[in-house]
N, CA, C and O atoms as a GROMACS GRO file, in nm:
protein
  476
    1UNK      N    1  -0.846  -1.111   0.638
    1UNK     CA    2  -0.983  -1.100   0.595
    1UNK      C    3  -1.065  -1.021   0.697
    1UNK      O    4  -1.151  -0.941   0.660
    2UNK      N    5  -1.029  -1.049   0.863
    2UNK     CA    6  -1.112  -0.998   0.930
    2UNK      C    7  -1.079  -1.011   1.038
    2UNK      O    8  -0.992  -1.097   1.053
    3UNK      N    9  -1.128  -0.933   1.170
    3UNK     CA   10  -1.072  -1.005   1.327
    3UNK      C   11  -1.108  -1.112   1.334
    3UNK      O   12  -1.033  -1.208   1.351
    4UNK      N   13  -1.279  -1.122   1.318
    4UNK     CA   14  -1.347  -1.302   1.346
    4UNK      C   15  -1.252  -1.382   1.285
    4UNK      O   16  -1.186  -1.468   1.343
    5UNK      N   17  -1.244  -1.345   1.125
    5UNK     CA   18  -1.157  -1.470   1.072
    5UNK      C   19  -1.069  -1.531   1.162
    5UNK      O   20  -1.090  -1.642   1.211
    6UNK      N   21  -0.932  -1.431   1.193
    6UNK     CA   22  -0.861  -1.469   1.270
    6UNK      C   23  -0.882  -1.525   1.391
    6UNK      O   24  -0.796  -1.592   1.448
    7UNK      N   25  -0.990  -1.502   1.435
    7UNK     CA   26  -1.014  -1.566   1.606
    7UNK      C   27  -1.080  -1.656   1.540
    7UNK      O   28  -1.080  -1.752   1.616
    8UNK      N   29  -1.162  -1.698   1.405
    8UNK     CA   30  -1.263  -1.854   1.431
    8UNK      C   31  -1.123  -1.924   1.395
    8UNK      O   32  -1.120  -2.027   1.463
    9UNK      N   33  -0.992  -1.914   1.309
    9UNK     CA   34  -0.869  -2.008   1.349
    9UNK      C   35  -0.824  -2.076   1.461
    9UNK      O   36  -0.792  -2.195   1.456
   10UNK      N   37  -0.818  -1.973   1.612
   10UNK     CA   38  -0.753  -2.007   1.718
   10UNK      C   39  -0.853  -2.020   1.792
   10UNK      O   40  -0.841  -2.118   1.865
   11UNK      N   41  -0.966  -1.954   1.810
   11UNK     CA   42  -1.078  -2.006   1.917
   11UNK      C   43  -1.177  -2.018   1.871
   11UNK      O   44  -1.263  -1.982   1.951
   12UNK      N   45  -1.225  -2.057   1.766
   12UNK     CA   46  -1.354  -2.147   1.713
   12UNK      C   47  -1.469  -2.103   1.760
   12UNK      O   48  -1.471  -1.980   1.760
   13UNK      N   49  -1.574  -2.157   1.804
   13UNK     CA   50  -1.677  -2.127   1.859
   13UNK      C   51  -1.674  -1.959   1.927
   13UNK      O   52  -1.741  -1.862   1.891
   14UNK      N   53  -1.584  -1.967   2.022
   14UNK     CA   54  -1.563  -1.816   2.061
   14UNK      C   55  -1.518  -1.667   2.023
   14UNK      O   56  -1.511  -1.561   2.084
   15UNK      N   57  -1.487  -1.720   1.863
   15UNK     CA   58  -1.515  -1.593   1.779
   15UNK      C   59  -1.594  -1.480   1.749
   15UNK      O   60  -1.568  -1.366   1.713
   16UNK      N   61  -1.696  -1.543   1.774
   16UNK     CA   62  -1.839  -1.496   1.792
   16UNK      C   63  -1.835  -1.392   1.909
   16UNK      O   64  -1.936  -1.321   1.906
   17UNK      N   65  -1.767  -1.366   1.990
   17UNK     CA   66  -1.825  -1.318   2.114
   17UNK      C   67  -1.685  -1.188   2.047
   17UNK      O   68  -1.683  -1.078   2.104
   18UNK      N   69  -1.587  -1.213   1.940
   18UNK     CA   70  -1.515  -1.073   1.877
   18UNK      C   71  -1.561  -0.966   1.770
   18UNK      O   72  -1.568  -0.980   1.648
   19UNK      N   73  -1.585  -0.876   1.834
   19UNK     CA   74  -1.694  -0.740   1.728
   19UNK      C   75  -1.588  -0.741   1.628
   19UNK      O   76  -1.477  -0.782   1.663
   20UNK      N   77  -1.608  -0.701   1.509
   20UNK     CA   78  -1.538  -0.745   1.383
   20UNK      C   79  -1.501  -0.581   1.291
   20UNK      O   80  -1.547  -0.541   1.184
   21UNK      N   81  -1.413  -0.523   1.372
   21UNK     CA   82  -1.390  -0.389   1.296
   21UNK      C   83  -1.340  -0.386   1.196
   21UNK      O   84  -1.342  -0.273   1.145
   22UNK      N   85  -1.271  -0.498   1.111
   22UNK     CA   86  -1.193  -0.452   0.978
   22UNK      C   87  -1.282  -0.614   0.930
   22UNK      O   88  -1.284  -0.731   0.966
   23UNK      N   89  -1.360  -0.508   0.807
   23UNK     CA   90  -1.434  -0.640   0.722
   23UNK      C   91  -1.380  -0.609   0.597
   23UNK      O   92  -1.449  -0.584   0.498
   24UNK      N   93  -1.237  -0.609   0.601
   24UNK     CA   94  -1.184  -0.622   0.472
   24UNK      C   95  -1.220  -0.737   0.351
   24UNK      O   96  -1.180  -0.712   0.237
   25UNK      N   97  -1.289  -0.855   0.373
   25UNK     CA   98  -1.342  -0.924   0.274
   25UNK      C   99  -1.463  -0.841   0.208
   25UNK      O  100  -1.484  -0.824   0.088
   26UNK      N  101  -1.540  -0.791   0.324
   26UNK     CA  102  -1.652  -0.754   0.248
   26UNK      C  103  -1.634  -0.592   0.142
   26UNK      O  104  -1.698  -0.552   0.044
   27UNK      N  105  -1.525  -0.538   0.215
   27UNK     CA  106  -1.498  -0.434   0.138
   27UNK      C  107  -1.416  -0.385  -0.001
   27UNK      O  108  -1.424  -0.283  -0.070
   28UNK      N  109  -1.304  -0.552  -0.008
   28UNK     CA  110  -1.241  -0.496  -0.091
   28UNK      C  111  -1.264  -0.503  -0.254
   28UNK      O  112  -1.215  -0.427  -0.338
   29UNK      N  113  -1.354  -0.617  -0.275
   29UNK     CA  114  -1.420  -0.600  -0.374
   29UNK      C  115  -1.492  -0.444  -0.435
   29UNK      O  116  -1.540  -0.413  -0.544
   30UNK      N  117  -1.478  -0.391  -0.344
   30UNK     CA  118  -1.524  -0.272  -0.418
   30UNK      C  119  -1.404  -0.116  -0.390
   30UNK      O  120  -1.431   0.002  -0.407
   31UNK      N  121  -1.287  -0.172  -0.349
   31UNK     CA  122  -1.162  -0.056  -0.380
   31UNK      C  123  -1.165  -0.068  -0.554
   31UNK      O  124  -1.173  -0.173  -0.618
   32UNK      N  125  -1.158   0.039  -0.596
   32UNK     CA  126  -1.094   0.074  -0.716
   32UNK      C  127  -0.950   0.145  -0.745
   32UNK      O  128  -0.893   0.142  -0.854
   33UNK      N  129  -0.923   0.181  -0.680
   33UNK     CA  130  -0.743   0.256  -0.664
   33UNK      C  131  -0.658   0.131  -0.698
   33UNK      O  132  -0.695   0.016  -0.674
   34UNK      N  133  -0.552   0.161  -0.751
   34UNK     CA  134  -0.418   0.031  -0.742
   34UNK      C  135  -0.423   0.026  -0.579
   34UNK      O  136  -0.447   0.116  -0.500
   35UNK      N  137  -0.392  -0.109  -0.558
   35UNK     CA  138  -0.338  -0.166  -0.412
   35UNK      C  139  -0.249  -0.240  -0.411
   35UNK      O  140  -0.246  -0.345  -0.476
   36UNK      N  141  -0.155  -0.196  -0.333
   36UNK     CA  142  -0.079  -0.298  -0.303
   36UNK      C  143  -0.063  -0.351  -0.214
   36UNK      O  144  -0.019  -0.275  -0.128
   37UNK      N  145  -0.080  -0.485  -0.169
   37UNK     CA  146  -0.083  -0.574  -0.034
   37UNK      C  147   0.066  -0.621  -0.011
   37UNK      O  148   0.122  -0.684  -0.100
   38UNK      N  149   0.134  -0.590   0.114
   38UNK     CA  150   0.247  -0.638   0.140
   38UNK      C  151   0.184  -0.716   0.318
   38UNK      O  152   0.124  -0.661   0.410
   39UNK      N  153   0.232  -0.859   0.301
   39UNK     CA  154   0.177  -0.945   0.387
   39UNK      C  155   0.304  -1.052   0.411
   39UNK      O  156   0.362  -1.101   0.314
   40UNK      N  157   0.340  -1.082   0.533
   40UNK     CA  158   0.498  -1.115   0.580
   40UNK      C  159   0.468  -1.237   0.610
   40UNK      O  160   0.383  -1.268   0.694
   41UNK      N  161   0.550  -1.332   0.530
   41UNK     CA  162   0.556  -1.526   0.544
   41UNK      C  163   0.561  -1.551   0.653
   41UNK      O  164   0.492  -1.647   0.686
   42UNK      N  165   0.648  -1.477   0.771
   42UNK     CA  166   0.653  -1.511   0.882
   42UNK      C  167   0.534  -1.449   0.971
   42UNK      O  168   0.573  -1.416   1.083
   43UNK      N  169   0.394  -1.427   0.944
   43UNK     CA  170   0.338  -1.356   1.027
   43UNK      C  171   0.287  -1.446   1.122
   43UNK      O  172   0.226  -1.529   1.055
   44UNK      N  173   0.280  -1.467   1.204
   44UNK     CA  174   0.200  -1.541   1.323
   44UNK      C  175   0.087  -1.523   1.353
   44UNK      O  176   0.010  -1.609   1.397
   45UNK      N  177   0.057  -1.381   1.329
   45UNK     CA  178  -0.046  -1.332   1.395
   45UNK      C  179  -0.178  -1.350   1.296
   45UNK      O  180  -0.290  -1.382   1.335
   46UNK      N  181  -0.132  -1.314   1.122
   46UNK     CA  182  -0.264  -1.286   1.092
   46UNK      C  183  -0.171  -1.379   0.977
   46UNK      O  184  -0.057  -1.348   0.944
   47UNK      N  185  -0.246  -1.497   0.925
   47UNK     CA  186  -0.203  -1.592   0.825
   47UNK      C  187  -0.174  -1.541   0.716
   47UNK      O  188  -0.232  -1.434   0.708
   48UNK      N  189  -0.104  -1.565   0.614
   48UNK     CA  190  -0.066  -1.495   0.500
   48UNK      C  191  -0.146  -1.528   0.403
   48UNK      O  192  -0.140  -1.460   0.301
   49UNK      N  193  -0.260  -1.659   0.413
   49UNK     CA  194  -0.355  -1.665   0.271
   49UNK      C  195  -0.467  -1.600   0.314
   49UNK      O  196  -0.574  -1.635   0.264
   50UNK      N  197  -0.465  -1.468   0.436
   50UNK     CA  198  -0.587  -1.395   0.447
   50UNK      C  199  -0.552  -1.297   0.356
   50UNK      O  200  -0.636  -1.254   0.276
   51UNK      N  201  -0.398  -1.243   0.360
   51UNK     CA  202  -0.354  -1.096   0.270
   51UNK      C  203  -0.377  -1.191   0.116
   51UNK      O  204  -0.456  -1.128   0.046
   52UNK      N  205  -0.341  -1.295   0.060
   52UNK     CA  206  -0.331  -1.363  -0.083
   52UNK      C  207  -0.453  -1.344  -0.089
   52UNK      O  208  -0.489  -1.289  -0.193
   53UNK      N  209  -0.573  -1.384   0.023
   53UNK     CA  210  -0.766  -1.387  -0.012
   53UNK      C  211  -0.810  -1.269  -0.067
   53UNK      O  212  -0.898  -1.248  -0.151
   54UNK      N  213  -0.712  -1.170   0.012
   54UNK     CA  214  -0.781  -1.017  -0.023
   54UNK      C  215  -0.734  -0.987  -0.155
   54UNK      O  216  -0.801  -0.910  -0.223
   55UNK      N  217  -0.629  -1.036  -0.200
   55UNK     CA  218  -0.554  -0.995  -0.302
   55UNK      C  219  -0.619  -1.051  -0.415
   55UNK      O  220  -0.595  -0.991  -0.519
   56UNK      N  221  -0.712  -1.172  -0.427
   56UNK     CA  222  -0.757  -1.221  -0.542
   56UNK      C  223  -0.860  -1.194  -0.502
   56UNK      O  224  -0.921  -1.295  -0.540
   57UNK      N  225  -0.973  -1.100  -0.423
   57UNK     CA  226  -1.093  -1.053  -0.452
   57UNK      C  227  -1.106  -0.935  -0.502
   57UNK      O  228  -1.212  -0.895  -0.551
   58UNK      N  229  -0.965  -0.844  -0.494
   58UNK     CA  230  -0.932  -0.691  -0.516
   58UNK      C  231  -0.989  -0.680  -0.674
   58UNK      O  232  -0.910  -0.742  -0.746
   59UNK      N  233  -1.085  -0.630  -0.741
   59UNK     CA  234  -1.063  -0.597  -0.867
   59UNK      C  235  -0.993  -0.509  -0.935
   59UNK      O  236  -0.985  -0.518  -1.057
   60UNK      N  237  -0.929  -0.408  -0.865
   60UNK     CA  238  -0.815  -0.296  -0.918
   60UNK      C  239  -0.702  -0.394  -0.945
   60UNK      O  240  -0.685  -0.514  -0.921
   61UNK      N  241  -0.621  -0.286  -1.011
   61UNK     CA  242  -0.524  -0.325  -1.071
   61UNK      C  243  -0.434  -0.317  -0.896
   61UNK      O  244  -0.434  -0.222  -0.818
   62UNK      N  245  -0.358  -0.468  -0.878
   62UNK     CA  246  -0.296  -0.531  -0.825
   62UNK      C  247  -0.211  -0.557  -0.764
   62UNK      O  248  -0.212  -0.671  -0.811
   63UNK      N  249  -0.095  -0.562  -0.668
   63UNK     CA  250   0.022  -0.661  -0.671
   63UNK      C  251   0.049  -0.684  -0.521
   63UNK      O  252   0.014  -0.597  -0.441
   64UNK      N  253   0.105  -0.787  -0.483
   64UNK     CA  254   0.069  -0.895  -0.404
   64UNK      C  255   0.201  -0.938  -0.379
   64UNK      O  256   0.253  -1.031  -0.440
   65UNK      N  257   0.285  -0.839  -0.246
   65UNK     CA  258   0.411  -0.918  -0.221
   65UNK      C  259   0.446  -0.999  -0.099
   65UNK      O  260   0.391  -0.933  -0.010
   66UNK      N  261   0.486  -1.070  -0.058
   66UNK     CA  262   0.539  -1.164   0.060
   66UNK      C  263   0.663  -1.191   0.128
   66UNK      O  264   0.719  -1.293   0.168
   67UNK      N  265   0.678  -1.118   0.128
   67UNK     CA  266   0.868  -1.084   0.204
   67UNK      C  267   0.888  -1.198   0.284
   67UNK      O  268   0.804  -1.202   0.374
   68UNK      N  269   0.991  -1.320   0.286
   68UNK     CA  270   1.024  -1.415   0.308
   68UNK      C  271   1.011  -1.434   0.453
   68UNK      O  272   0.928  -1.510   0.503
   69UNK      N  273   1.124  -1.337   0.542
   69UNK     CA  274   1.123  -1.332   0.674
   69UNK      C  275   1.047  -1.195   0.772
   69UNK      O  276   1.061  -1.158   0.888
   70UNK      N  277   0.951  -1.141   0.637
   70UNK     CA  278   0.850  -1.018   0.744
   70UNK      C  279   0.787  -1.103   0.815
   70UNK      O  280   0.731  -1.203   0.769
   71UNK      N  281   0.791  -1.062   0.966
   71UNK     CA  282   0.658  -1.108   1.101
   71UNK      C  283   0.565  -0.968   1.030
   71UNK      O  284   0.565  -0.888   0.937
   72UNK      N  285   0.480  -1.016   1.170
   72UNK     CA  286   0.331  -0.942   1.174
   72UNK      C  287   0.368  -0.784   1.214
   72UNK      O  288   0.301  -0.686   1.183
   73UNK      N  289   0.493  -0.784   1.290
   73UNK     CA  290   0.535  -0.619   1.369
   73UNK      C  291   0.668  -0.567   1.306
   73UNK      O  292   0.734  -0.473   1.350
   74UNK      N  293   0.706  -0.663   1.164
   74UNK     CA  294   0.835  -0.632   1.111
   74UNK      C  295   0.798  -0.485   1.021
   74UNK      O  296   0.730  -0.464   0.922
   75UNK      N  297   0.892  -0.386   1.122
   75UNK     CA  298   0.868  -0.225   1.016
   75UNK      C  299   0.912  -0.256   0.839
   75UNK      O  300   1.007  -0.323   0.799
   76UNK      N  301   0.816  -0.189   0.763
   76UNK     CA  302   0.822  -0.160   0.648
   76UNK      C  303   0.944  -0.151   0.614
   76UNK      O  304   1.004  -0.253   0.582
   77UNK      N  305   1.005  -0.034   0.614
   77UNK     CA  306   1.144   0.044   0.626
   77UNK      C  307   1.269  -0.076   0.644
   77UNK      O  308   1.356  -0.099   0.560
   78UNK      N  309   1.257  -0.131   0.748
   78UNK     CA  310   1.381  -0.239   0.768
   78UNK      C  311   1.461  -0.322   0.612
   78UNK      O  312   1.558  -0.392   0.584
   79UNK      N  313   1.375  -0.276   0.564
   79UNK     CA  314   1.428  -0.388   0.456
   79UNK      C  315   1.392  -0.351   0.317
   79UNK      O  316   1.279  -0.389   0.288
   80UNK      N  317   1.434  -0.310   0.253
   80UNK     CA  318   1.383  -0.220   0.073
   80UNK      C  319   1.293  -0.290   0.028
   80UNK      O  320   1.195  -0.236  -0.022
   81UNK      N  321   1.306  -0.442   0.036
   81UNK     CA  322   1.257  -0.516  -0.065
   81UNK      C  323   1.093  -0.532  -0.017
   81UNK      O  324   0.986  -0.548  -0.075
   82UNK      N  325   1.124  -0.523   0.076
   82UNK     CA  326   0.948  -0.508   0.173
   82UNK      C  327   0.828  -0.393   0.098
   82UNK      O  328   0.714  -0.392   0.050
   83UNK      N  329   0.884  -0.348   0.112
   83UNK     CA  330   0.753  -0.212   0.093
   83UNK      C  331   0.839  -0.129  -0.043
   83UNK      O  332   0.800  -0.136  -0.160
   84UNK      N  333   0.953  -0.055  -0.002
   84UNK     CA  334   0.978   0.052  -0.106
   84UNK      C  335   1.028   0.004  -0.265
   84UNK      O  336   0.996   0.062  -0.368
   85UNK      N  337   1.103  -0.103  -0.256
   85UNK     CA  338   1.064  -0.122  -0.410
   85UNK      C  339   0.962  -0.141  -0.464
   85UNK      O  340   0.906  -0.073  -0.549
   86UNK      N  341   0.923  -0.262  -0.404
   86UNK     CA  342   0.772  -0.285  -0.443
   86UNK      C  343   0.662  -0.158  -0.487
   86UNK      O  344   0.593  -0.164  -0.588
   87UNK      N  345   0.661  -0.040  -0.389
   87UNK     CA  346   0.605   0.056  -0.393
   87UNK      C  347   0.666   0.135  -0.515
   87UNK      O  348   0.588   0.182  -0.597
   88UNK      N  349   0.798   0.150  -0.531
   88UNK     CA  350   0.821   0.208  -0.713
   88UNK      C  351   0.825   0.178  -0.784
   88UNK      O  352   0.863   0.247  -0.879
   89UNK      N  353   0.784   0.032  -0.798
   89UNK     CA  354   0.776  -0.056  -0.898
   89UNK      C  355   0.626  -0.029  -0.994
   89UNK      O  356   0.594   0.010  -1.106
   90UNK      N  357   0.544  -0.094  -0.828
   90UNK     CA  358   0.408  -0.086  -0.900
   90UNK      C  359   0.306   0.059  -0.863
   90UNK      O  360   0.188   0.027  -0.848
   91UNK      N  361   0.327   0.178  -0.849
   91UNK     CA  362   0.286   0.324  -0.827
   91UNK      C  363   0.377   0.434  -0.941
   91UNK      O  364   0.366   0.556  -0.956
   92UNK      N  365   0.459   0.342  -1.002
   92UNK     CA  366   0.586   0.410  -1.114
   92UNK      C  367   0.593   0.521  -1.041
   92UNK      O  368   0.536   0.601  -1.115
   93UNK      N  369   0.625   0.579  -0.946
   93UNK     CA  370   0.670   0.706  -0.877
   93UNK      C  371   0.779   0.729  -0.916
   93UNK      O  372   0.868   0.644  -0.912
   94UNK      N  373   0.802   0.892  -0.979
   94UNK     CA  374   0.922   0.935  -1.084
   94UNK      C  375   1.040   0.922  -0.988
   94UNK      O  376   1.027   0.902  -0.867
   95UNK      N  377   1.162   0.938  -1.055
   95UNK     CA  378   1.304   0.926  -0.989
   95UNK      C  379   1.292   1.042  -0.910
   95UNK      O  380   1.205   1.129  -0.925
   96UNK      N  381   1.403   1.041  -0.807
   96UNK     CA  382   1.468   1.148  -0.724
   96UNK      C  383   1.553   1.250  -0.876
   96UNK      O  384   1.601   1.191  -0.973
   97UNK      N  385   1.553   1.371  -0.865
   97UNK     CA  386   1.652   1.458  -0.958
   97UNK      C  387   1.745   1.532  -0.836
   97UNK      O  388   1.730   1.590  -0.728
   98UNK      N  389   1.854   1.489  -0.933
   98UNK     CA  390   1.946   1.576  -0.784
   98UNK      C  391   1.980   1.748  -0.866
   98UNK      O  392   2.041   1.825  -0.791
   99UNK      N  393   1.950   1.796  -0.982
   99UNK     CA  394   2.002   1.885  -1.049
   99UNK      C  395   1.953   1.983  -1.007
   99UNK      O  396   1.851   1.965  -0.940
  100UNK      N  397   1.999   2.117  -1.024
  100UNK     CA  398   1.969   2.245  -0.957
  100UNK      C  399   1.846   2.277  -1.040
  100UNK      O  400   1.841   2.263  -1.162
  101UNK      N  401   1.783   2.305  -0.990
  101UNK     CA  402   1.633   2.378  -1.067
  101UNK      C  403   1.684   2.493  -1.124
  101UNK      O  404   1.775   2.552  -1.066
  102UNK      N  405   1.642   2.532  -1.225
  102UNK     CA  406   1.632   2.653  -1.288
  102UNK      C  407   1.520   2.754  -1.312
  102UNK      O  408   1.432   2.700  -1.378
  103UNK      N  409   1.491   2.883  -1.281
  103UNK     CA  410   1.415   2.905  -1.258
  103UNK      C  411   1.392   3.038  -1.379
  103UNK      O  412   1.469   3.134  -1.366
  104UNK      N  413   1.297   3.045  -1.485
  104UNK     CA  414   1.326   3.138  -1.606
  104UNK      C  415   1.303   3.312  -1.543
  104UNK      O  416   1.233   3.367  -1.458
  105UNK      N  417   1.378   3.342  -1.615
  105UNK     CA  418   1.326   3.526  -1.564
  105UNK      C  419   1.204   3.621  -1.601
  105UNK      O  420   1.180   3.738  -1.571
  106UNK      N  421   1.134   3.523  -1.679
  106UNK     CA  422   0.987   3.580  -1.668
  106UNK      C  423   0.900   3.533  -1.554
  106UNK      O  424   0.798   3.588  -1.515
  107UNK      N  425   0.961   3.412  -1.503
  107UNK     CA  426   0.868   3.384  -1.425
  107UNK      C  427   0.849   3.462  -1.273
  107UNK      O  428   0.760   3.450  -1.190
  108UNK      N  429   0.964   3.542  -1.274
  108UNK     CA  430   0.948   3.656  -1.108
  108UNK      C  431   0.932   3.799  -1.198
  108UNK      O  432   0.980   3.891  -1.131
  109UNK      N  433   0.887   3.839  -1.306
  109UNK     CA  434   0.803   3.969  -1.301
  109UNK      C  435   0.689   3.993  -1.265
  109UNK      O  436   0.593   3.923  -1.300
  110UNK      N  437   0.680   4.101  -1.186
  110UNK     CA  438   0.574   4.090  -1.095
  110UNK      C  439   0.434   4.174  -1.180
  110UNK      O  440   0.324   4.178  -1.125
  111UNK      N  441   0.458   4.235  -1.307
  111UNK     CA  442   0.345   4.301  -1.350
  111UNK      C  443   0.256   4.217  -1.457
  111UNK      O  444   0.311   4.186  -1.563
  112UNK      N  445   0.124   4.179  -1.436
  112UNK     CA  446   0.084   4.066  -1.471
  112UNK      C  447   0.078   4.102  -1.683
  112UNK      O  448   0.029   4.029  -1.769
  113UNK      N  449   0.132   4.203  -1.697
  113UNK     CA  450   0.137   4.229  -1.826
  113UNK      C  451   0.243   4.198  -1.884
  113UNK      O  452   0.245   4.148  -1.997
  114UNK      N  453   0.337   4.221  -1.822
  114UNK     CA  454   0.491   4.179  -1.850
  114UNK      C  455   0.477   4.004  -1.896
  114UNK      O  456   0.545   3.958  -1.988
  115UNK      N  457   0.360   3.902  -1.800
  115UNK     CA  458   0.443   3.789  -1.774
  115UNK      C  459   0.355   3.730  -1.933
  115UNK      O  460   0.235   3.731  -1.963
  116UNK      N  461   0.468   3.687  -2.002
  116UNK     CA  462   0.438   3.629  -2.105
  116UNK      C  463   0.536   3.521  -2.140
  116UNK      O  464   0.635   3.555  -2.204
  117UNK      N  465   0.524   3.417  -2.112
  117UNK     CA  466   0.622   3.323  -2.143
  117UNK      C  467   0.629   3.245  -2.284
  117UNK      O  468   0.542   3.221  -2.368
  118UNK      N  469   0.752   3.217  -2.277
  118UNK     CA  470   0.763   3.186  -2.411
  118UNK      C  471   0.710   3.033  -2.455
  118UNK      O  472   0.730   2.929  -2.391
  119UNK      N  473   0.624   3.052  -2.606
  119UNK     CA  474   0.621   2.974  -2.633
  119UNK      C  475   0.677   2.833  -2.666
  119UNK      O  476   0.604   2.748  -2.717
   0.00000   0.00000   0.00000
């Protein structure tokens, strides 16, 4: 949700005295883009019902994953199920094509009268 958040958890009263650079509560109510929040069960550092808080104030379209054994410093990458499926799941990002491109022979004439492609 926020730095304070996290410091009024562990030092209470003395939260107050932490300048608060990411006010992700107050902001995300107003993202409109798809988001996707990936937030790790094992995080220590920053609780996992702050990423679930943000995730049910988000009004865009959604999704909200929790990778069993991600910490707070566990890379993305380490593990598919973390970030990159998730990420082609919900962004539908087209397949890899392994096939040779083809490239038509009108499309390298260079006289702009010539280039007429076919209907």
């Amino acid at each position: 949700l926020s730095i304070q958040s996290v410091c009024r958890e562990t030092l209470g009263v003395f939260s107050s005295l932490v300048t608060d650079r990411f006010v992700n509560f107050d902001k995300m109510p107003h993202v409109t883009s798809p988001t996707l929040i990936v937030h790790g069960k094992k995080d220590s550092l920053v609780p996992m019902t702050h990423g679930r808080q943000l995730h049910e104030i988000c009004r865009a379209r959604k999704m909200f994953v929790a990778p069993e054994a991600m910490e707070h410093n566990t890379s993305l990458m380490s593990e598919p199920n973390y970030f990159v499926m998730p990420m082609l799941q919900f962004f539908a990002l087209p397949d890899y094509i392994f096939d040779d491109i083809t490239v038509p022979d009108w499309a390298y004439r260079k006289k702009r009268h010539e280039w007429n492609p076919p209907l």
